[in-house]
MDAnalysis code that builds the backbone (N, CA, C; Angstrom):
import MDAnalysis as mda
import numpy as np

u = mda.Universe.empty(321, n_residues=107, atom_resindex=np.repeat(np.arange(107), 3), trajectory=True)
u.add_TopologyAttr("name", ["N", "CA", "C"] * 107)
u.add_TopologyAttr("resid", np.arange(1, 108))
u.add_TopologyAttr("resname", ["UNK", "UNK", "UNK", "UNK", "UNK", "UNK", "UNK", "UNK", "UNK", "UNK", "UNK", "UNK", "UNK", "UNK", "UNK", "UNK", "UNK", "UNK", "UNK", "UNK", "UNK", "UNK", "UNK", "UNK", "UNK", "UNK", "UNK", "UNK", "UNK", "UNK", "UNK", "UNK", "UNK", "UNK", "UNK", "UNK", "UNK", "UNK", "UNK", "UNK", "UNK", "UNK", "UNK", "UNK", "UNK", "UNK", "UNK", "UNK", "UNK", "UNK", "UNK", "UNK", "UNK", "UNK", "UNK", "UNK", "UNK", "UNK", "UNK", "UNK", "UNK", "UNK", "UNK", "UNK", "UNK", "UNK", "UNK", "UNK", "UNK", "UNK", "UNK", "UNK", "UNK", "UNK", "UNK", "UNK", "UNK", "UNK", "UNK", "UNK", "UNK", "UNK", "UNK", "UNK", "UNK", "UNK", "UNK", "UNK", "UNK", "UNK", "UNK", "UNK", "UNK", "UNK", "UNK", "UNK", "UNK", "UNK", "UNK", "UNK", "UNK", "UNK", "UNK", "UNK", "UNK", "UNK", "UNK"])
u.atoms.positions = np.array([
    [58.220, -146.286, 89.849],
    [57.295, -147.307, 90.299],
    [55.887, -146.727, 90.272],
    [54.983, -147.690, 90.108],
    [53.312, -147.490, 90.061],
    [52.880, -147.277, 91.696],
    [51.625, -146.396, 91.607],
    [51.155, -146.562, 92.931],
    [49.675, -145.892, 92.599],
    [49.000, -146.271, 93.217],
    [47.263, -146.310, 92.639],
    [46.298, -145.822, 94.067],
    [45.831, -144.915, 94.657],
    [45.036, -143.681, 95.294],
    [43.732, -144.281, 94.948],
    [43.009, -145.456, 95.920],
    [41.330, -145.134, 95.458],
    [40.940, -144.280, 96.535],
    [40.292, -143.454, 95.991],
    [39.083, -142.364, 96.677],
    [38.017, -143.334, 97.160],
    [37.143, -142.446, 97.926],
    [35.855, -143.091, 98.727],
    [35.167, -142.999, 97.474],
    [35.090, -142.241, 96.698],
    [33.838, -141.947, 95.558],
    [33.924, -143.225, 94.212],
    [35.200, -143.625, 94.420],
    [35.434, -144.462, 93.511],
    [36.344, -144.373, 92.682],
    [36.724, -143.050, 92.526],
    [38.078, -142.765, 91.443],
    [39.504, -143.309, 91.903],
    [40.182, -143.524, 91.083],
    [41.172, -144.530, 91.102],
    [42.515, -143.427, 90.636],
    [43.285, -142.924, 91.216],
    [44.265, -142.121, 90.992],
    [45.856, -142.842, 90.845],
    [46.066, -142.933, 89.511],
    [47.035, -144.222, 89.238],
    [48.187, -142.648, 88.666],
    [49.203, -142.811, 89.534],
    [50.728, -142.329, 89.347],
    [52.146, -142.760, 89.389],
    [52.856, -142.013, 88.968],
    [53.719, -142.476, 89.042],
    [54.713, -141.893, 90.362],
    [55.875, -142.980, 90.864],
    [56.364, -142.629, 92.300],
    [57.980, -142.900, 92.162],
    [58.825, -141.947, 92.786],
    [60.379, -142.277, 92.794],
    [60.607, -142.837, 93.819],
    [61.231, -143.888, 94.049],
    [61.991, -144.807, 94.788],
    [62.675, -143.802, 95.865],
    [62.457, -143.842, 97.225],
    [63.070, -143.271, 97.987],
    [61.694, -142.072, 98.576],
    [60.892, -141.635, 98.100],
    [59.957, -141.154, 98.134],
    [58.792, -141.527, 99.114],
    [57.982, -140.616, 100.305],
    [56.716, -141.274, 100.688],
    [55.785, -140.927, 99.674],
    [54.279, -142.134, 100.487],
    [53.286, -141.778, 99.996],
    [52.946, -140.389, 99.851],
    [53.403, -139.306, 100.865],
    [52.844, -138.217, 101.225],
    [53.416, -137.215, 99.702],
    [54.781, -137.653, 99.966],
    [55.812, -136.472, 98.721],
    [55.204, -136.944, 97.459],
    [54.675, -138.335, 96.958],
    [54.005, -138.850, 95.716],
    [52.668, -138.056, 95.400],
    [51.920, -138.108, 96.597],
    [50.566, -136.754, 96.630],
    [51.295, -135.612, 95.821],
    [51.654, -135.075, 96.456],
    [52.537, -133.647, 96.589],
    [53.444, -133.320, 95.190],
    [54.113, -134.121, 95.275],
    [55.052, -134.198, 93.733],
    [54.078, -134.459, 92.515],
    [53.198, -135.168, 92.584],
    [52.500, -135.328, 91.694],
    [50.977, -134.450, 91.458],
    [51.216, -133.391, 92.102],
    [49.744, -132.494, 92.339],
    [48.359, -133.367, 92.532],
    [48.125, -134.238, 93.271],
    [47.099, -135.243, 93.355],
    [45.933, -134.408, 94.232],
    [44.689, -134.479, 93.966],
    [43.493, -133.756, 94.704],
    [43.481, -133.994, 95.404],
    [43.739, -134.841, 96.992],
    [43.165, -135.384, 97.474],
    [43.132, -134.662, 99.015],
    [41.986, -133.842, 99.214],
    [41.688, -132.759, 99.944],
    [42.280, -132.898, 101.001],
    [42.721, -132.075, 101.890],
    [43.498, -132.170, 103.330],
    [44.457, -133.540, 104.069],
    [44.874, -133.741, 102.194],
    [46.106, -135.103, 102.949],
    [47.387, -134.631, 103.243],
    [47.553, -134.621, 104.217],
    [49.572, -134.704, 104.879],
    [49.479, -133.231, 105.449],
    [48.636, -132.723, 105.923],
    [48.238, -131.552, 106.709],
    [50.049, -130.932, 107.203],
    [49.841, -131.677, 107.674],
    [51.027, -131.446, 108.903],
    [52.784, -131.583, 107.984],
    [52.577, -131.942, 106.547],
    [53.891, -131.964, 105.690],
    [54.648, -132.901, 106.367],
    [54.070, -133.977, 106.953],
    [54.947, -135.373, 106.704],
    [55.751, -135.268, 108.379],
    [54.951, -134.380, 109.227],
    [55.951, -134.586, 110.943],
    [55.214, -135.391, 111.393],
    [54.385, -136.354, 110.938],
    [54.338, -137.494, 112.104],
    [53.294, -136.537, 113.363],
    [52.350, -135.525, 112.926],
    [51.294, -134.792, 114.154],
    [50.192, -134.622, 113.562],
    [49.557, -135.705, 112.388],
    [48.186, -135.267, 112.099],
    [47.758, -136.210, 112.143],
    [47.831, -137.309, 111.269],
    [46.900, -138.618, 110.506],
    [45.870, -138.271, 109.697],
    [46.458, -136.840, 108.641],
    [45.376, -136.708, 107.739],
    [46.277, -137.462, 106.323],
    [47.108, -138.475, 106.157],
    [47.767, -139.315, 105.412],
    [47.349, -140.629, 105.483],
    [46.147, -140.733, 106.359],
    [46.061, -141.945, 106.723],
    [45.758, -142.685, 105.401],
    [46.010, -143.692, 105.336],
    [45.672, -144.989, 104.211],
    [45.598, -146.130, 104.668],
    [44.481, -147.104, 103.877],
    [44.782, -148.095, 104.097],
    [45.542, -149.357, 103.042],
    [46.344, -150.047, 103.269],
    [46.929, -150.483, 101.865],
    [46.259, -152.111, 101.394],
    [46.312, -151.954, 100.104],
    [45.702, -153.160, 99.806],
    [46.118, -154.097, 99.146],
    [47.534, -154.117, 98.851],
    [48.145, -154.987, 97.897],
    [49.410, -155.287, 98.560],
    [49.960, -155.273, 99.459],
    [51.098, -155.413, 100.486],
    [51.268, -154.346, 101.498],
    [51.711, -154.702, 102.722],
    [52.118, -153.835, 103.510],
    [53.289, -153.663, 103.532],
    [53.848, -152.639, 103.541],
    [54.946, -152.122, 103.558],
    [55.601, -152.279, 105.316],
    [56.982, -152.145, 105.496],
    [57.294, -152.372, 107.065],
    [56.775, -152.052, 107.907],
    [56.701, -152.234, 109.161],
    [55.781, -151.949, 110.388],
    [56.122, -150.722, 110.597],
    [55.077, -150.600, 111.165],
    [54.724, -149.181, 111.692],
    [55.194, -148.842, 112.815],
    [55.924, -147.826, 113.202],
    [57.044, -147.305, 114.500],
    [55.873, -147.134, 115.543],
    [56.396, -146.791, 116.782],
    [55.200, -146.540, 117.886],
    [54.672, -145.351, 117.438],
    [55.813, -143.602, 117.124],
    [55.103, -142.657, 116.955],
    [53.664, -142.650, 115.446],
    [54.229, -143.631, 114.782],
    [52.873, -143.686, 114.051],
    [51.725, -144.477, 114.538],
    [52.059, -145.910, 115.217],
    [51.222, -146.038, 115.391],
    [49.937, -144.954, 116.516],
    [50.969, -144.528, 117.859],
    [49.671, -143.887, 117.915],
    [49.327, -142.793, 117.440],
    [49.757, -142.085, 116.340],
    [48.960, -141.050, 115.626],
    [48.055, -142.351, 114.487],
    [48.171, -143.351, 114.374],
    [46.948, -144.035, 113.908],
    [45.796, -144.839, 114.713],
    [46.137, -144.454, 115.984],
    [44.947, -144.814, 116.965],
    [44.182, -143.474, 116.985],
    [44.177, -142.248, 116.409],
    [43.692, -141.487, 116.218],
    [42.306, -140.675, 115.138],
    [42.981, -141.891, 114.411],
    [42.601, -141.622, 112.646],
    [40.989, -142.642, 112.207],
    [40.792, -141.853, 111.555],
    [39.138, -142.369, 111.223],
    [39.177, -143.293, 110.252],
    [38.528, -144.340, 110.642],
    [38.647, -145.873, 109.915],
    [39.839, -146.545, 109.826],
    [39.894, -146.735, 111.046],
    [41.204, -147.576, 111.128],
    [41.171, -149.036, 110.860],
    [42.087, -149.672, 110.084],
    [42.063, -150.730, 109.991],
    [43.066, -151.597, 109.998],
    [43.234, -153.307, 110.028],
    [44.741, -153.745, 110.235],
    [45.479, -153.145, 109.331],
    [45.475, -152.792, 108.066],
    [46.464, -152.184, 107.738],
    [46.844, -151.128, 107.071],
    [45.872, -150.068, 107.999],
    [46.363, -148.782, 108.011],
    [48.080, -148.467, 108.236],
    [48.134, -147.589, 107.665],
    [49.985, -147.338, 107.365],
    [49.292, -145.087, 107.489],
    [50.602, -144.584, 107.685],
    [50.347, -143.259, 107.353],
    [51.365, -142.892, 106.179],
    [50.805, -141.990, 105.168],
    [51.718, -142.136, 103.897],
    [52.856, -141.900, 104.338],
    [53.125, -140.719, 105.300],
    [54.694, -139.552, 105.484],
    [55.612, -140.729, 105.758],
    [54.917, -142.172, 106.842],
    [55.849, -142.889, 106.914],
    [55.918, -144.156, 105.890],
    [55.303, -144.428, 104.518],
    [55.435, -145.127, 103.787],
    [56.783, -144.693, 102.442],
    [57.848, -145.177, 102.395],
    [58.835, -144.793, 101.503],
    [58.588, -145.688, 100.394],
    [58.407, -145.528, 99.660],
    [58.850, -146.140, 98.121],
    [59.658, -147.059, 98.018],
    [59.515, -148.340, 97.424],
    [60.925, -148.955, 97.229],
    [60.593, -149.868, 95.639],
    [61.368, -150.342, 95.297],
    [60.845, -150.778, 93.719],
    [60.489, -152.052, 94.007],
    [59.886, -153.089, 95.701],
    [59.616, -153.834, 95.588],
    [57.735, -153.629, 96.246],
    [57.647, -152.288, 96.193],
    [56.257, -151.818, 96.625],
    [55.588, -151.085, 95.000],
    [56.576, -151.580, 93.925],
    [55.639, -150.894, 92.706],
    [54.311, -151.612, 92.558],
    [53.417, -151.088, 91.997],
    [51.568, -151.741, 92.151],
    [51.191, -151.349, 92.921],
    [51.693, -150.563, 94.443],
    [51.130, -150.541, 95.235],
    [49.666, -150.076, 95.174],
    [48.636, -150.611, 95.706],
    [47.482, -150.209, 95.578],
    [46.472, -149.510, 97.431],
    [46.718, -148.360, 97.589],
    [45.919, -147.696, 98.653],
    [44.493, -146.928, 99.102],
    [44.217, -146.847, 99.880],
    [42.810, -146.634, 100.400],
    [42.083, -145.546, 100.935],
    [42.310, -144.044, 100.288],
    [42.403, -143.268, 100.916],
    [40.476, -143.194, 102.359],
    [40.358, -142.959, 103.430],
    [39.535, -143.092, 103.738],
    [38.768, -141.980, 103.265],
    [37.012, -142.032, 103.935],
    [36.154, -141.007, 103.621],
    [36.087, -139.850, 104.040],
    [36.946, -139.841, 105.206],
    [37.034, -138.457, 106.534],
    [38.796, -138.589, 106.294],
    [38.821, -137.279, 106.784],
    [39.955, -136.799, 107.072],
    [39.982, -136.337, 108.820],
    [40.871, -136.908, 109.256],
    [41.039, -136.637, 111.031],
    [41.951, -136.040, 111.211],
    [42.059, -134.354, 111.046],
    [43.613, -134.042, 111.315],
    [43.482, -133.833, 113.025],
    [43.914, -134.048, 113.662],
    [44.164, -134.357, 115.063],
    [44.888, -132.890, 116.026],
    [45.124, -132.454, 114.791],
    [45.547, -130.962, 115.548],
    [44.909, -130.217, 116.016],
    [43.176, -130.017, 115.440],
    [42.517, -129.199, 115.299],
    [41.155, -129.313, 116.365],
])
């Protein structure tokens, strides 16, 4: 399945994603630049994965994410965090938002 990374600067990072897969492992698996995302390797203790999505939302968001996304810089209705976004072949196109800051929350 397709899944498409806009940067704040404007670049558009269009990859490819396996079904069963998060946003975070799609970064990762796919060597994607995108400076200090998934800090924390996908435990649900940073919100440097944060995204916002723009072409469907994927299922709701559990409590432990949501409040590690009451944390996160530029939050918006539909901020999602990648570690908890999985892949499914009815989220191919997906199109996301990476923000301008990174908030890792640990630090």
């Amino acid at each position: 399945v397709k899944v498409t990374f806009q940067l704040i600067n404007g670049k558009r990072l269009e990859t490819e994603a396996k079904v069963g897969d998060t946003l975070l492992d799609v970064v990762v698996n796919n060597d994607l630049n995108i400076e200090g995302y998934g800090a924390c390797e996908g435990t649900l203790t940073c919100s440097t994965c944060h995204n916002a999505i723009y072409s469907r939302l994927p299922e709701e968001a559990c409590d432990e994410e949501r409040d590690m996304l009451d944390l996160a810089y530029g939050l918006t209705d539909t901020s999602r965090l990648g570690c908890q976004i999985t892949m499914t072949k009815e989220l191919d196109g997906l199109e996301v938002q990476v923000p301008e800051t990174i908030n890792d929350v640990r630090s």
